[in-house]
C-alpha positions in Angstrom: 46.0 57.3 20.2 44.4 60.3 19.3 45.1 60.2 15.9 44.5 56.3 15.1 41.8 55.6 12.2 39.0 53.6 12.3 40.4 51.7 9.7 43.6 50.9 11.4 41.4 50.0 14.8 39.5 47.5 12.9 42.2 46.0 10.8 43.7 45.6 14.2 40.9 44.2 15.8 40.3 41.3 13.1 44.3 40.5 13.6 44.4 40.5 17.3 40.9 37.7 17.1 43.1 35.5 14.2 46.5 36.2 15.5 47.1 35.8 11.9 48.1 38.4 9.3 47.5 36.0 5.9 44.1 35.4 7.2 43.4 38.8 8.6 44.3 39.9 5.2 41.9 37.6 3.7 38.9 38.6 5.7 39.5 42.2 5.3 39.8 41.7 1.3 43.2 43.4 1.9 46.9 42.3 0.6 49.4 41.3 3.4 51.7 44.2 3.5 48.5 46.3 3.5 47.2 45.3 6.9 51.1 44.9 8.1 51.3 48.7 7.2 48.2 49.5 9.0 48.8 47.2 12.2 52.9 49.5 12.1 50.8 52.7 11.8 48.8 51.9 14.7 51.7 50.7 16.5 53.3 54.6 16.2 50.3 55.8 17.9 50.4 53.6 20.4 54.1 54.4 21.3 54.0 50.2 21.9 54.3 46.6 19.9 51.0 45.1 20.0 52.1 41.7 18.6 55.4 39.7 18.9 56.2 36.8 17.4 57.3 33.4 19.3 58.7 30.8 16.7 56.0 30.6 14.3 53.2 32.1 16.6 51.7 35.7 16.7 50.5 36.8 20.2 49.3 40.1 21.7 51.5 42.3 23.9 50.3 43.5 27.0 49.3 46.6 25.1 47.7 44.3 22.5 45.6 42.6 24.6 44.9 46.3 26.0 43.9 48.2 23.6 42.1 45.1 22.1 39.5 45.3 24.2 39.1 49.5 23.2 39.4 49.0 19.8 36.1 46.1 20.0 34.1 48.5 22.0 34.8 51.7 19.8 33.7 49.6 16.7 30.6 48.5 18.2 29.6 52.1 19.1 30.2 53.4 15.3 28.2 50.0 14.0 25.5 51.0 16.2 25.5 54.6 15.2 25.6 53.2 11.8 22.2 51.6 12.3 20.7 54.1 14.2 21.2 56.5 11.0 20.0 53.8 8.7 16.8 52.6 11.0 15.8 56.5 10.6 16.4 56.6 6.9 14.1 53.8 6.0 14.4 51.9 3.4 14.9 54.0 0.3 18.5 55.3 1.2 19.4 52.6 4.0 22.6 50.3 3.6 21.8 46.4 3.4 24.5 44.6 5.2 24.0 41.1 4.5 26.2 37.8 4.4 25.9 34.4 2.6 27.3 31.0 2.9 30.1 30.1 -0.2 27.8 28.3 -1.7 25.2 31.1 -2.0 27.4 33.5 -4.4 26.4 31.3 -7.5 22.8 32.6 -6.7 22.6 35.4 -4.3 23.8 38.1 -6.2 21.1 38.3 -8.8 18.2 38.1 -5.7 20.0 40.9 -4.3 20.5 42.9 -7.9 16.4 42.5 -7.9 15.5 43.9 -5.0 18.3 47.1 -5.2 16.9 47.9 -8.4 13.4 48.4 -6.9 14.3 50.3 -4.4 16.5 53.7 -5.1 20.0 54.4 -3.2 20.3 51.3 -1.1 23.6 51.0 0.1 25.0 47.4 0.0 27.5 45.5 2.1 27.8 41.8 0.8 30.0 39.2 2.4 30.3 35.7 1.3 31.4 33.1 4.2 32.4 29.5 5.1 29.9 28.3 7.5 32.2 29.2 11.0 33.3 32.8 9.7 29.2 33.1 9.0 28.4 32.2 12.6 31.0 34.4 13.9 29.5 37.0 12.5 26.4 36.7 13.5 27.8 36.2 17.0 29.8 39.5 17.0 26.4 41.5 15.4 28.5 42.6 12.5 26.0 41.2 10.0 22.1 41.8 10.0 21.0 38.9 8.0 22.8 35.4 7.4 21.6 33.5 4.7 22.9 29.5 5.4 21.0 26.1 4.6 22.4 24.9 8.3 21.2 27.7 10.9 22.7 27.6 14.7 21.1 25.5 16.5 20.4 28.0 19.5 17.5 30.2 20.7 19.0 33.2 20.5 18.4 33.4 16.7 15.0 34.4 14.5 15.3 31.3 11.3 13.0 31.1 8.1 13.1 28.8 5.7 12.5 30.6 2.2 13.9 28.3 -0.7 14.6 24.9 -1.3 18.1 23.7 -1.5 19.6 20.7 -3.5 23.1 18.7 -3.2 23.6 16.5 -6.0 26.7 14.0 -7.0 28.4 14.9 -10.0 31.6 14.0 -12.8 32.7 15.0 -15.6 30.3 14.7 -18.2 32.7 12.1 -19.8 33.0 10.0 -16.7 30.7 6.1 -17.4 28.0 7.1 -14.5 27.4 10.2 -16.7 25.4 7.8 -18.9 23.8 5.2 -15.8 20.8 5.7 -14.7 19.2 4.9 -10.7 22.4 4.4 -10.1 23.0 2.7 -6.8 24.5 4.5 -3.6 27.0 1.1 -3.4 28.4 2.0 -6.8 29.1 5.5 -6.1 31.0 4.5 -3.5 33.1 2.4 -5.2 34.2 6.5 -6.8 36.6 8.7 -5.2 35.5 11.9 -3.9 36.6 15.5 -4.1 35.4 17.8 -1.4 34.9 20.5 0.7 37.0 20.8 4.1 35.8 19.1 6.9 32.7 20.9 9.2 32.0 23.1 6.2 27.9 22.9 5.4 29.0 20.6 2.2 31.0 18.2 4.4 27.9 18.2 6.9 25.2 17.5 4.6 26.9 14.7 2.6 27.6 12.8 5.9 23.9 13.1 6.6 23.0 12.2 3.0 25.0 9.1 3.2 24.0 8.6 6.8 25.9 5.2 7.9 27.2 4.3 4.7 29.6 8.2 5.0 32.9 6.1 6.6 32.6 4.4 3.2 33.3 7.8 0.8 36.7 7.8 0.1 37.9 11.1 0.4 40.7 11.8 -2.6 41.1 15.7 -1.3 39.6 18.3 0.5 39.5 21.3 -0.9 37.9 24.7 0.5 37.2 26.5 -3.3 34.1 25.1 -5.3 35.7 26.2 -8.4 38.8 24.2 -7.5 36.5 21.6 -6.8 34.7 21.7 -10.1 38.1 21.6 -12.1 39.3 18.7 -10.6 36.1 17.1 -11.4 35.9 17.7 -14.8 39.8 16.8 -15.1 38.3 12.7 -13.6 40.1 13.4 -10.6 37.0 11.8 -8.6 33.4 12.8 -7.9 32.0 15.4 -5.9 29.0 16.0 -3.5 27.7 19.7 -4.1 25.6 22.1 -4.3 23.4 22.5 -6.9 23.5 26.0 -7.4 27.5 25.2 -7.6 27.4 23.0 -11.2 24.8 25.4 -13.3 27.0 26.5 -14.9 29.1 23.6 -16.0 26.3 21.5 -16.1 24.6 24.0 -19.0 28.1 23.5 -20.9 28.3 20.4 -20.9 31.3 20.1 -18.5 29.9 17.9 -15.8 26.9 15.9 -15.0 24.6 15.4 -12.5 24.1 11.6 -11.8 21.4 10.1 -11.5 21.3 7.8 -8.2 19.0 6.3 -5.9 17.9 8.7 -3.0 19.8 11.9 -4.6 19.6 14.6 -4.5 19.5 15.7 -0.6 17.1 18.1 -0.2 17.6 21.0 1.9 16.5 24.7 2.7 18.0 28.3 2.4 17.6 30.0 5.6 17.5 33.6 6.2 19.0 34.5 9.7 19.0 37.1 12.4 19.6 37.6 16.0 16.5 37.7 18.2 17.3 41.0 20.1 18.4 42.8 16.5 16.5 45.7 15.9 16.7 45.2 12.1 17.0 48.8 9.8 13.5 48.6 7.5 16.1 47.8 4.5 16.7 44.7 6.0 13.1 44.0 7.2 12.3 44.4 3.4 15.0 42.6 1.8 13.9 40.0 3.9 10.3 39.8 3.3 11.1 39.9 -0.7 13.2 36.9 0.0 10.4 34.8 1.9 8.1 36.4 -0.9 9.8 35.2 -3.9 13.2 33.6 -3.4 12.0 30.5 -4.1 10.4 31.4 -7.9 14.2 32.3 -8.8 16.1 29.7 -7.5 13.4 26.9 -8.7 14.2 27.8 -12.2 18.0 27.8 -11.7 18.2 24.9 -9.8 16.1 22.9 -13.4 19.1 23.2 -15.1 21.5 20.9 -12.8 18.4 18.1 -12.1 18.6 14.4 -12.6 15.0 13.2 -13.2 12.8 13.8 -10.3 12.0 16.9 -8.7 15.2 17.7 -7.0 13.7 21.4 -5.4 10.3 20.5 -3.6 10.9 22.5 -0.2 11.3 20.3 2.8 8.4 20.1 4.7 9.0 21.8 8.7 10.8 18.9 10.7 8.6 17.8 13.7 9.9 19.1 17.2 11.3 22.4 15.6 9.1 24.7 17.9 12.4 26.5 18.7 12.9 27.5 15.2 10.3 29.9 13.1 10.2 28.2 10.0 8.5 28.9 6.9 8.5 27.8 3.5 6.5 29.3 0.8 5.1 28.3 -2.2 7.0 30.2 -5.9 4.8 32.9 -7.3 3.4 32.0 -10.4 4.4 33.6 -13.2 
């Protein structure tokens, strides 16, 4: 084992949680073969199969489940070494390792591109997550900072509100709601719906926004892209419930609209996310004071563009009985 990599370790690691290569693959932003090769590699080191296969199941070997537990604790060491070296290089020069609900990538980018080019030789490790793989990863301390509209419910996390969030209902810009307007909640659901899988934020939060009246949305397909989403929108497949920041785009082309109906949109909140018991690098600790500073100025004027009338990005106020959580919400800079 001697000569195993700590590529091949972790590649290994992620396959032996998902005991499943195509998804291994996926979260490593890695082809099939590739982490195939690198699980084979490993494999020669180890003189031993790690996984075998049982009709259309992966499992661990013996020496999987072995050297599983190795591999997780060698990892953590190096992540730890990794943020003992950035703590002591501040924040000029430290790495920001930071993930972000799916919904966040139409957005987060740019906030991140700002605060990088204030400061000089940040090093930057962004990953964009479905709401489980997000929580995972806070779990297994790979991320510092999560950035979610739906934090975990749980003490063991630090949560701060720092921008408003909007989910809106929208069609194709053809579609005869396009043109209504206080349109009621009955007549929407007369629609069908295209959406995002089941226990994903999206799925949550329409379920909420509909409250009772949910078991009515007829569900035409799940689907777990956005984009996806959005084409089969604009092709009149159905209607969608989604994220604001989602439809900017299409909505400033003219591809889809926002409609205009009673009660929407549902108002939420971006949250930014850490562990209680993280020691957070001063990158981190900065990028996330910039977010509670000014977030909200830069999402307020993207989330104009995809508004029915009505303010649709007034922060929610801080829900009574939420001692647990440390929320905040702060007011846009003017500019």
């Amino acid at each position: 084992m001697r000569h195993a990599t700590l590529r091949q370790l972790r590649v290994f690691a992620v396959t032996a949680r998902l005991l499943n290569f195509s998804r291994a693959a996926e979260e490593l932003h890695l082809t099939q073969p590739a982490v195939s090769a690198q699980i084979r590699e490993l494999e020669d080191h180890a003189g031993l199969p790690l996984f075998e296969r049982v009709g259309r199941k992966t499992y661990l070997t013996a020496a999987g489940t072995e050297l599983r537990h190795y591999a997780e604790a060698i990892l953590v060491l190096v992540r730890e070494a990794d943020e003992a070296m950035a703590r002591l290089q501040g924040v000029a020069g430290g790495k920001l390792n930071v993930s972000v609900i799916s919904a966040g990538d139409y957005f987060f980018p740019r906030l991140v591109a700002a605060f990088i080019a204030r400061h000089a030789g940040i090093t930057l490790e962004l990953a964009v997550h479905n709401r489980e793989d997000l929580l995972r990863a806070l779990a297994d301390n790979t991320v510092d900072l999560a950035v979610m509209v739906r934090p975990p419910e749980d003490a063991d996390t630090v949560q701060e509100a720092f921008a408003p969030h909007a989910y809106v209902l929208v069609a194709a810009a053809t579609h005869p709601l396009a043109r209504m307007h206080a349109i009621p909640v009955e007549r929407v659901l007369r629609e069908r719906f295209v959406m995002r899988e089941r226990g994903s934020d999206t799925w949550i939060a329409m379920q909420e926004a509909f409250g009772r009246r949910a078991r009515h949305v007829d569900v035409a397909m799940e689907i777990r892209s956005n984009e996806t989403i959005k084409q089969a929108v604009q092709a009149g497949m159905g209607i969608s419930f989604m994220s604001g920041h989602a439809v900017v785009p299409e909505v400033r082309s003219g591809q889809l609209a926002v409609l205009d109906v009673v009660g929407f949109p549902a108002r939420r909140n971006w949250y930014v996310v850490h562990r209680r018991s993280k020691r957070l690098p001063p990158v981190a600790l900065a990028f996330k004071a910039f977010l509670l500073a000014e977030a909200a100025g830069w999402i307020e004027r993207d989330m104009a563009v995809a508004a029915p009338p009505g303010d649709m990005v007034r922060p929610r106020k801080k829900p009574r009985g939420a001692a647990s959580q440390q929320v905040r919400t702060r007011a846009p800079r003017r500019r």
